[in-house]
C-alpha positions as CSV (number, residue, x, y, z in Angstrom):
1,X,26.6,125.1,20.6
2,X,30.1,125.8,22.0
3,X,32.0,128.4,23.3
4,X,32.2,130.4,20.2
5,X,28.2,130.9,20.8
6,X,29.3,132.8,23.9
7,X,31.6,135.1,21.9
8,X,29.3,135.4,19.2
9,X,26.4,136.5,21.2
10,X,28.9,139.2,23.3
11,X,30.1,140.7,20.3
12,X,26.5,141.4,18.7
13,X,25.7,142.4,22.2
14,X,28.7,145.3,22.1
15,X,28.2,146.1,18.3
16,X,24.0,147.4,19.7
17,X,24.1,150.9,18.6
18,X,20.5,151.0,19.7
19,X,19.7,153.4,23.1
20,X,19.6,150.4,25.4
21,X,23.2,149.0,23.8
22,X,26.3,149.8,25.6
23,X,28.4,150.4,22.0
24,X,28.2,154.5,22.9
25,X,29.3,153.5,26.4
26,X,32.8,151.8,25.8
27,X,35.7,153.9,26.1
28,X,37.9,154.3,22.3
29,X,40.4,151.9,21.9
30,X,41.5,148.9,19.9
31,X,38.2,145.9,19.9
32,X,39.8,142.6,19.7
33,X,38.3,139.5,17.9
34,X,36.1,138.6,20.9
35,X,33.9,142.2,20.5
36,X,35.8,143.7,23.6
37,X,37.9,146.8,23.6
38,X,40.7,145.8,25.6
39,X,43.1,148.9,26.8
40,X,45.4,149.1,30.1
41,X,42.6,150.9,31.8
42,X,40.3,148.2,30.5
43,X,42.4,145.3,31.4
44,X,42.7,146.3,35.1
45,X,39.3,145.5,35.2
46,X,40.1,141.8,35.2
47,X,41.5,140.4,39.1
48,X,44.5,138.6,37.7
49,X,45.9,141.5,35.8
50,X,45.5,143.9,38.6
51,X,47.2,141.5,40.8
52,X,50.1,140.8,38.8
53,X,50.6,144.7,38.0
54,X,50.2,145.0,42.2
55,X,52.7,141.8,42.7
56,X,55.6,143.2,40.2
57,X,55.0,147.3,41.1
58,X,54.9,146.8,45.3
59,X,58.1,144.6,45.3
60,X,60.2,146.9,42.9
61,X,59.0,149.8,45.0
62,X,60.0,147.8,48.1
63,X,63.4,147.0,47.3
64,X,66.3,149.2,49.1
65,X,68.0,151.6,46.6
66,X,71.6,151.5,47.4
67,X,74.1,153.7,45.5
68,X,77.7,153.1,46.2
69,X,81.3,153.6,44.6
70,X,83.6,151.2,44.2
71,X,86.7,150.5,45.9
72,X,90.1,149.5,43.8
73,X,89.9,146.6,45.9
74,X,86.9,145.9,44.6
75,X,84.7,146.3,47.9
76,X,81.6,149.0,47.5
77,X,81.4,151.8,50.0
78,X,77.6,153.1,50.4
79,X,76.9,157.0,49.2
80,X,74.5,158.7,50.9
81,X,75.8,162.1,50.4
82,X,75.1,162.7,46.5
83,X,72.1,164.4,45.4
84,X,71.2,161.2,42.9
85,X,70.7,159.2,46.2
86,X,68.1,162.3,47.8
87,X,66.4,162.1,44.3
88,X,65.6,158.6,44.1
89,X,66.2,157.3,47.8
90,X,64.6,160.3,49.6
91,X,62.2,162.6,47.9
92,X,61.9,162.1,44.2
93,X,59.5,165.1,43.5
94,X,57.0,167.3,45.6
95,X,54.7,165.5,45.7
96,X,55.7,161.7,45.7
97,X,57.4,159.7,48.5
98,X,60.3,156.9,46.8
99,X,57.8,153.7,47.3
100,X,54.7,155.6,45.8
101,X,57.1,157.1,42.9
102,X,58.8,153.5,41.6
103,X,55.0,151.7,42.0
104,X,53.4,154.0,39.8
105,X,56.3,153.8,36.9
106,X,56.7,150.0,37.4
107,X,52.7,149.7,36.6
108,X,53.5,152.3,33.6
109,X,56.2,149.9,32.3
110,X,53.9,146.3,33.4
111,X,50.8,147.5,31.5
112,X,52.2,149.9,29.1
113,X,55.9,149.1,28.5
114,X,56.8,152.8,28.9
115,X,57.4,155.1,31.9
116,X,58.1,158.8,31.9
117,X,59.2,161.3,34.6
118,X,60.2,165.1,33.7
119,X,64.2,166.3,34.7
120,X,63.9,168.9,36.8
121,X,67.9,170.3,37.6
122,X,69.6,173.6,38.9
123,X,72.0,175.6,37.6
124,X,74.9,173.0,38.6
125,X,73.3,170.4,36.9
126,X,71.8,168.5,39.5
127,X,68.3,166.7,39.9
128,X,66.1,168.0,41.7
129,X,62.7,166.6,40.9
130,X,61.5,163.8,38.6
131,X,58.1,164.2,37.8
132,X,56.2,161.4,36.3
133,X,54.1,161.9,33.1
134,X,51.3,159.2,32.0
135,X,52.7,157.7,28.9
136,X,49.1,158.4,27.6
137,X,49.9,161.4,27.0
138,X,53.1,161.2,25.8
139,X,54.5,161.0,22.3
140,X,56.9,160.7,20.5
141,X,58.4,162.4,17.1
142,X,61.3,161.6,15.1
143,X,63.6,164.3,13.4
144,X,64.8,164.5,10.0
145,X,68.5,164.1,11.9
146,X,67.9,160.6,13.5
147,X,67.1,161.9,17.1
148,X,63.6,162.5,18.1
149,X,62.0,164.6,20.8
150,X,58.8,164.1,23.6
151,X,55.4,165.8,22.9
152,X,53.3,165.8,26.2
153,X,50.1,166.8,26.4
154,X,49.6,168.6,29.9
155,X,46.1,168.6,31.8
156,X,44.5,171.6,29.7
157,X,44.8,170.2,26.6
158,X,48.4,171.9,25.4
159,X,50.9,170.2,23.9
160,X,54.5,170.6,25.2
161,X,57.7,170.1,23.6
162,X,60.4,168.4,25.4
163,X,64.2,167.5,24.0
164,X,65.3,164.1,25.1
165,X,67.8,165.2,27.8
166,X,64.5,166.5,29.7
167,X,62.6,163.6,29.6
168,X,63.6,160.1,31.4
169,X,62.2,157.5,29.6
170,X,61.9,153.9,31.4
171,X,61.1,151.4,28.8
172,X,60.3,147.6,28.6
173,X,61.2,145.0,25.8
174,X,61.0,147.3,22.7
175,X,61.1,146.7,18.7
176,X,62.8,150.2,17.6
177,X,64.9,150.8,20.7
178,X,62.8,154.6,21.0
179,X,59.3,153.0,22.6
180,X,58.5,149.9,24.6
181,X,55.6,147.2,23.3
182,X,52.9,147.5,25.6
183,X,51.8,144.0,27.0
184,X,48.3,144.6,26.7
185,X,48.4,145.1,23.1
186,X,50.3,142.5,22.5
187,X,48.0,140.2,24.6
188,X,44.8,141.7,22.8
189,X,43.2,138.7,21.9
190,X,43.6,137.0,25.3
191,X,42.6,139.9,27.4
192,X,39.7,140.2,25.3
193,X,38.7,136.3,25.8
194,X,38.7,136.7,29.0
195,X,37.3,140.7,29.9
196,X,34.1,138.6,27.3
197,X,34.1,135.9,29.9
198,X,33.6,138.3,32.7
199,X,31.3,140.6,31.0
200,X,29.1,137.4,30.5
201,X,28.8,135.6,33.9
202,X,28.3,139.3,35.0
203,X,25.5,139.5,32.6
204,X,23.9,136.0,33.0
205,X,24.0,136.6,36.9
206,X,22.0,140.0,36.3
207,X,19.4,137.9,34.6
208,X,18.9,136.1,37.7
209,X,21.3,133.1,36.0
210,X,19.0,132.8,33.0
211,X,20.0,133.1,29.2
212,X,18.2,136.3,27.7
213,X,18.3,134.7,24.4
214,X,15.5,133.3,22.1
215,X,13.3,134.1,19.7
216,X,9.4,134.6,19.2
217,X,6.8,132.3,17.1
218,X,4.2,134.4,15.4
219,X,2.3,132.1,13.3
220,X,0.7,135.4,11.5
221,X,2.6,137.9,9.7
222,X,3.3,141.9,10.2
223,X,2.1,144.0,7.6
224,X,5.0,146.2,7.0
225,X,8.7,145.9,8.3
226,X,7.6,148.9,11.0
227,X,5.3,147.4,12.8
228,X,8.2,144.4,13.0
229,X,10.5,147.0,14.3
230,X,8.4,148.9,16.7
231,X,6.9,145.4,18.2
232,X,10.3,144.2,19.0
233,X,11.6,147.3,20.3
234,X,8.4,147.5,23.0
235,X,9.0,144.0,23.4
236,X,12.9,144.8,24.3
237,X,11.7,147.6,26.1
238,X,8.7,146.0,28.3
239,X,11.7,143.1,29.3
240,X,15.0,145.3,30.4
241,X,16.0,147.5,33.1
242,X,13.4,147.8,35.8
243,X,11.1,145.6,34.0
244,X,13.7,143.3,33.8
245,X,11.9,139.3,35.4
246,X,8.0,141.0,35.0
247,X,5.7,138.8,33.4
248,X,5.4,138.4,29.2
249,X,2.6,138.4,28.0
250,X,2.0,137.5,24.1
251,X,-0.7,138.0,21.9
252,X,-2.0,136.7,18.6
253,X,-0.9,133.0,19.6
254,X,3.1,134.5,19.6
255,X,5.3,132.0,21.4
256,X,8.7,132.4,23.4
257,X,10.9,129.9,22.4
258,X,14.1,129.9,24.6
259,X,17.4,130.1,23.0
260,X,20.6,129.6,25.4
261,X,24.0,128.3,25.7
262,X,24.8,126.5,29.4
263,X,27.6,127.3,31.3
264,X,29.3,123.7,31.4
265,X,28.7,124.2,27.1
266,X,30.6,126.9,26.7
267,X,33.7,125.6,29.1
268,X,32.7,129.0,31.5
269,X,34.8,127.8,34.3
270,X,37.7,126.2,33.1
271,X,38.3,129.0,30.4
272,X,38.1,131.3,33.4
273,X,40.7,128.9,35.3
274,X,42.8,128.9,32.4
275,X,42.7,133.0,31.9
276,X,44.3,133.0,35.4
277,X,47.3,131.2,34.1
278,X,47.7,132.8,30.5
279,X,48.0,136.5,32.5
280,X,50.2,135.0,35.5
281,X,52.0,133.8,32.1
282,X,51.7,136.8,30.3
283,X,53.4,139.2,33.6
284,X,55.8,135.9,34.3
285,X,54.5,135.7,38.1
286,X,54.1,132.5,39.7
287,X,50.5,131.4,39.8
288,X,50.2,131.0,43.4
289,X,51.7,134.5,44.1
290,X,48.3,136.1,42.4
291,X,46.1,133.0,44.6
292,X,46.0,130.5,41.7
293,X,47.4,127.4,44.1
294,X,45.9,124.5,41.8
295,X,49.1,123.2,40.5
296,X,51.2,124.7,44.1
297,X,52.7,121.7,46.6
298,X,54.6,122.3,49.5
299,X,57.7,121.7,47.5
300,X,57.5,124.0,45.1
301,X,56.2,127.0,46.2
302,X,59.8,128.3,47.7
303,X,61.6,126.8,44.5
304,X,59.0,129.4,42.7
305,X,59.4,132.0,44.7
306,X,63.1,131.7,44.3
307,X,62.5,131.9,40.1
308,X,60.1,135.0,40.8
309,X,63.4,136.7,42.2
310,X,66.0,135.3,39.5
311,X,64.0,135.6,36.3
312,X,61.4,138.3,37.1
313,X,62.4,140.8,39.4
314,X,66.2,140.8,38.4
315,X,65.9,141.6,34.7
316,X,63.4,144.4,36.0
317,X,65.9,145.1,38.6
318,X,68.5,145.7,35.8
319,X,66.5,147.6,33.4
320,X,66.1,150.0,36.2
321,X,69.6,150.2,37.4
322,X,71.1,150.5,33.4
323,X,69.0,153.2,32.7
324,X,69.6,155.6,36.0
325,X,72.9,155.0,35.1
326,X,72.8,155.6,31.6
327,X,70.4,158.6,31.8
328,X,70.3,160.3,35.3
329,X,74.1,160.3,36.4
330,X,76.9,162.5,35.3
331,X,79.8,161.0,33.7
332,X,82.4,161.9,36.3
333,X,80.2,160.3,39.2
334,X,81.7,156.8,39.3
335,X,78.3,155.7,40.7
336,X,76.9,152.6,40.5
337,X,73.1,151.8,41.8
338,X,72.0,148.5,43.0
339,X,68.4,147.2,44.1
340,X,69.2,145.0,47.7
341,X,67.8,141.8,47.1
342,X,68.9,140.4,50.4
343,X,65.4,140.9,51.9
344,X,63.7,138.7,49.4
345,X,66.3,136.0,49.6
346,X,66.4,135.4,53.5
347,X,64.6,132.5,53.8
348,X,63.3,131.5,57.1
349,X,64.7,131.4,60.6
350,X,66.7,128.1,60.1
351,X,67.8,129.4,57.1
352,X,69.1,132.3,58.4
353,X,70.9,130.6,61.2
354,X,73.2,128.3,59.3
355,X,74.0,131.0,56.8
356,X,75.1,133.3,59.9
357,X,76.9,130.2,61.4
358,X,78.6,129.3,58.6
359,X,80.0,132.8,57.7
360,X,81.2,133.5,61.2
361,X,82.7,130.1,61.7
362,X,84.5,130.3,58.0
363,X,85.7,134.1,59.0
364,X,84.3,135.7,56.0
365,X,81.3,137.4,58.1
366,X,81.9,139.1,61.3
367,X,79.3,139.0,64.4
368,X,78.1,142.5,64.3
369,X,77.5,141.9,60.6
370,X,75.3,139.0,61.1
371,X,73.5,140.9,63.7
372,X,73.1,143.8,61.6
373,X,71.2,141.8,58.5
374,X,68.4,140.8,61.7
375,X,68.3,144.4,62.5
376,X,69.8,144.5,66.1
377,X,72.1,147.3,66.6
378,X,76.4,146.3,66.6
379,X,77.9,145.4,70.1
380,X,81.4,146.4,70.6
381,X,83.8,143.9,70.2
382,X,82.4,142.0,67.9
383,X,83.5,143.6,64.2
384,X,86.7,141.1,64.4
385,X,86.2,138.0,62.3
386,X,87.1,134.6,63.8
387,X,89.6,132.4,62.2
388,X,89.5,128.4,62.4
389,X,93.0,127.4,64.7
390,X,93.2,124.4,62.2
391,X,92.9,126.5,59.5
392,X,96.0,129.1,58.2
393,X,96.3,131.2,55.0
394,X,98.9,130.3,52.1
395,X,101.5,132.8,52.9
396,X,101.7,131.2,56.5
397,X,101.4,128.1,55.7
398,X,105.2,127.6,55.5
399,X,105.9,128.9,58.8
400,X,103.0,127.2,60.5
401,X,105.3,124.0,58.9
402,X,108.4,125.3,60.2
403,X,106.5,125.5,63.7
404,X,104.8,121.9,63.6
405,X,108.7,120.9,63.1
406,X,110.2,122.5,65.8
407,X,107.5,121.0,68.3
408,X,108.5,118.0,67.0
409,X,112.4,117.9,67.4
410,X,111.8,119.7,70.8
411,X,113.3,117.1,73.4
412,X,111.1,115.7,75.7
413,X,111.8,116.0,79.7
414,X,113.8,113.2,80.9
415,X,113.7,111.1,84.2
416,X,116.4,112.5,86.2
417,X,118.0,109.7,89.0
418,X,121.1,111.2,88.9
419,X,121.5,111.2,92.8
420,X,124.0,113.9,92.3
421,X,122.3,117.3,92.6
422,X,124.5,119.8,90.6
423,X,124.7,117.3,88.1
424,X,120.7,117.3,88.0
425,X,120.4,121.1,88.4
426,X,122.4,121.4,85.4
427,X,120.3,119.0,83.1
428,X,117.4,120.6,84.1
429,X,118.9,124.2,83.2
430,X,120.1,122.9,79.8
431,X,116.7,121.4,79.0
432,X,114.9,124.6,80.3
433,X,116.6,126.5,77.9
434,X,116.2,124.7,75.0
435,X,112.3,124.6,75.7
436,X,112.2,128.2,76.2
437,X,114.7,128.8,73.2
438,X,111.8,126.9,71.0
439,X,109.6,129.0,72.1
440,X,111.5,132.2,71.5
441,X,111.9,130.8,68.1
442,X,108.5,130.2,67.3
443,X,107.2,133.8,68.5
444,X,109.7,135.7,67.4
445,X,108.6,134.7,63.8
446,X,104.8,135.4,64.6
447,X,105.6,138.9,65.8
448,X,108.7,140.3,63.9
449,X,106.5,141.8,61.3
450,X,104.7,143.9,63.8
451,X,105.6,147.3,64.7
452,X,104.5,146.8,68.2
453,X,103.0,144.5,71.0
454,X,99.2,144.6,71.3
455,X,97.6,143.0,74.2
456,X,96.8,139.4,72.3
457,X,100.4,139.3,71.9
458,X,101.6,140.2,75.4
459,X,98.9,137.6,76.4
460,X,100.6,134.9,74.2
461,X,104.3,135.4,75.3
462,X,103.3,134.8,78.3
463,X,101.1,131.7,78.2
464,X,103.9,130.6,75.6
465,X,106.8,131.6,78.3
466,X,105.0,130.9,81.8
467,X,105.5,134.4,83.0
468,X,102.7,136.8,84.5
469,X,101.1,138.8,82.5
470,X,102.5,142.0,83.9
471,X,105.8,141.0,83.7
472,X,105.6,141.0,80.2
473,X,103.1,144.0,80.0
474,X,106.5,145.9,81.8
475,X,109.3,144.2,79.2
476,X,106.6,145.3,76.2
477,X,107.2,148.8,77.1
478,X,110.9,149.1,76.4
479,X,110.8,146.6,73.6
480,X,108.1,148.5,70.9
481,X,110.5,148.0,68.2
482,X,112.7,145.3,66.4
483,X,115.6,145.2,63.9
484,X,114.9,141.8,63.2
485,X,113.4,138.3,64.3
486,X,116.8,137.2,65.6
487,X,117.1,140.0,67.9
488,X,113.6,139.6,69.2
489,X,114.3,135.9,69.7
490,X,117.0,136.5,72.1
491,X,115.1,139.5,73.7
492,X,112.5,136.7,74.4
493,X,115.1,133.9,75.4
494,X,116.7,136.7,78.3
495,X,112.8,137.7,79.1
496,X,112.3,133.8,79.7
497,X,115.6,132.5,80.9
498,X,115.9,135.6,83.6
499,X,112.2,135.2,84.9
């Protein structure tokens, strides 16, 4: 005995036409090898598949939408104003809100590989309302000219014809480029291994955990092939349903003789271990995401989680994305649609921090940004970024040279002992001027590209000058323009010299 006795005794219990045999009671679709008729509907049935279809439909319908256009210097700017952004951001159809809209085509396209919605548009053209259609009851006919059209079968039983610009059609990995390959049927024989494995701890728990098979030792003989029939089927009658554990009783020294397959024989819980991880497979989710934390260590669940991102999400991500694009937008938009990962790829607190305190330090992510992505409101003053002082870009890297040498060949202050006064007095002047000179110098070429003197800069002449604040503030006023950076050097050389 092995585990194909399992299978074996399944499939003759599926194949019982008789009234007490659940063959009538099966719903109509393709039986795999085991004796089970696996469909979507059918496969739902088992934990793992529902949770992988639960994992991959809830995070695409929790991902922002985010439609944007993008700028010639190839920034994005957000669009929140066009009508495909109400469609699919706000209020896809009537009766649907966004996250309940994307779950139920992402489980379409996870179980069947297809998804449908109908275009509803006014008279400019515009979407209005996309209405989903079970891919059940959707099919699809080819024309004798190459294109092909949607036949949908409403709730009464009609058949509607749709042309293709009418019909969005969402599909997974597909053979012919027209229809998607359903997973389910393509994992038949799997699905059906394990929906057999179910059905049968099911079963040999409803028998109070005791195998129902054997046979009976009659050491007579029946006369005719009748009375064989109708003893077994009061014998199958007097042992099932409510008489299901009531007492046998034999006659005409019949014995029972016991016929079963164990649990540990047939491999029950490892082949139910190892479904687990053929369906996680199967959907490509990490085990432990559907609770399946045999093989999960402390290491390598976040590494997992990142590769749930990268290699599942994203290529579902991108189907999405291609195919509003392709399908659902006008040529002249110039609208591109992005699902924002960001939310999936924070990380934790620590995380977080050094990513923030990095780009803020670096200058390539302002203050209020960073406080944005943790969802606390802007504070004024904070949009500038911040520039390292020991760090300058390439175009100023020149001048900042030309600075550095001027500090250098600046002349120090000298001890004065000249006991003569004027003499002194005079020194001091000369050296004075050629400190505030080097100054001038070194500011005018700073601020001779500006049109005018902000408040930074009025600050800086006069730290750079030693002169009040005010003083400058006042000079500003009458000085808003320059022909040229020698002119503003001697404005500044006066400014300092006179004050």
């Amino acid at each position: 005995m092995g585990i194909f006795n399992l299978f074996d005794r399944f499939k003759a219990s599926t194949n019982d036409r008789s009234p007490w045999g659940d063959f009538f009671f099966e719903p109509v679709s393709v039986r795999s090898v085991s004796g089970v008729r696996v469909s979507p509907d059918a496969a739902m049935r088992l934990a793992a598949v529902y949770a992988c279809v639960r994992i991959l439909s809830e995070t695409m319908a929790s991902l922002p939408l985010v439609v944007y256009r993008a700028r010639p210097d190839g920034g994005k700017d957000r669009v929140t104003d066009h009508w495909i952004y109400r469609v699919l951001g706000k209020r896809p159809n009537r009766f649907q809100n966004p996250f309940e809209w994307r779950e139920m085509l992402q489980g379409h396209l996870a179980l069947r590989g297809n998804a449908f919605c109908q275009i509803v548009s006014n008279g400019k053209g515009e979407i209005t309302e996309l209405i989903p259609i079970h891919p059940d009851r959707v099919r699809v006919e080819l024309l004798k000219d190459g294109e092909y059209r949607y036949r949908v079968r409403n709730q009464a039983g009609n058949e509607m014809v749709f042309p293709r610009g009418e019909i969005w059609h969402l599909r997974g990995l597909s053979s012919d480029g027209i229809l998607g390959l359903s997973p389910i049927e393509l994992s038949r024989e799997s699905l059906g291994m394990a929906l057999a494995a179910q059905d049968y701890g099911a079963r040999f728990f409803s028998n109070d955990a005791k195998p129902t098979g054997g046979w009976i030792e009659f050491p007579g003989s029946f006369k005719d092939p009748e009375a064989k029939r109708v003893f077994r089927e009061s014998y199958q009658s007097a042992q099932s349903g409510s008489n299901r554990g009531k007492v046998l009783v034999l006659e005409n020294g019949m014995k029972f003789h016991e016929v079963g397959v164990t649990n540990k024989d047939a491999q029950f819980l490892e082949l139910r271990k190892f479904q687990i991880t053929d369906i996680a497979r199967l959907f490509r989710v990490p085990p432990h995401m559907i609770a399946d934390l045999d093989r999960a260590t402390f290491s390598n669940i976040e590494q997992q989680s990142l590769e749930f991102v990268m290699h599942t999400m994203t290529p579902w991500a991108e189907r999405w994305e291609a195919s509003i694009e392709a399908d659902l937008m006008l040529d002249g938009d110039e609208l591109e649609v992005e699902f924002d990962f960001a939310n999936l790829m924070r990380g934790d607190a620590a995380s977080r921090s050094a990513y923030y305190q990095s780009g803020i330090q670096n200058g390539w992510l302002t203050r209020n940004e960073a406080r944005i992505a943790e969802n606390l409101n802007p504070i004024s003053g904070l949009d500038q970024p911040l520039r390292p002082l020991n760090m300058v870009e390439e175009e100023d890297a020149e001048e900042a040279e030309q600075e550095q040498e001027a500090q250098d060949t600046t002349p120090e202050p000298e001890d004065v002992s000249d006991p003569e006064p004027a003499r002194q007095d005079h020194e001091t002047s000369q050296r004075l001027r050629m400190i505030v000179e080097s100054n001038a110098q070194r500011l005018a070429r700073r601020l001779s590209k500006k049109t005018s003197l902000a408040t930074g800069d009025i600050e800086l002449i006069a730290q750079a000058l030693g002169i009040d604040f005010s003083t400058v503030q006042a000079w500003a006023t009458h000085m808003n323009t320059f022909t040229d950076e020698a002119s503003l050097a001697d404005a500044l050389v006066s400014l300092g010299m006179n004050k």
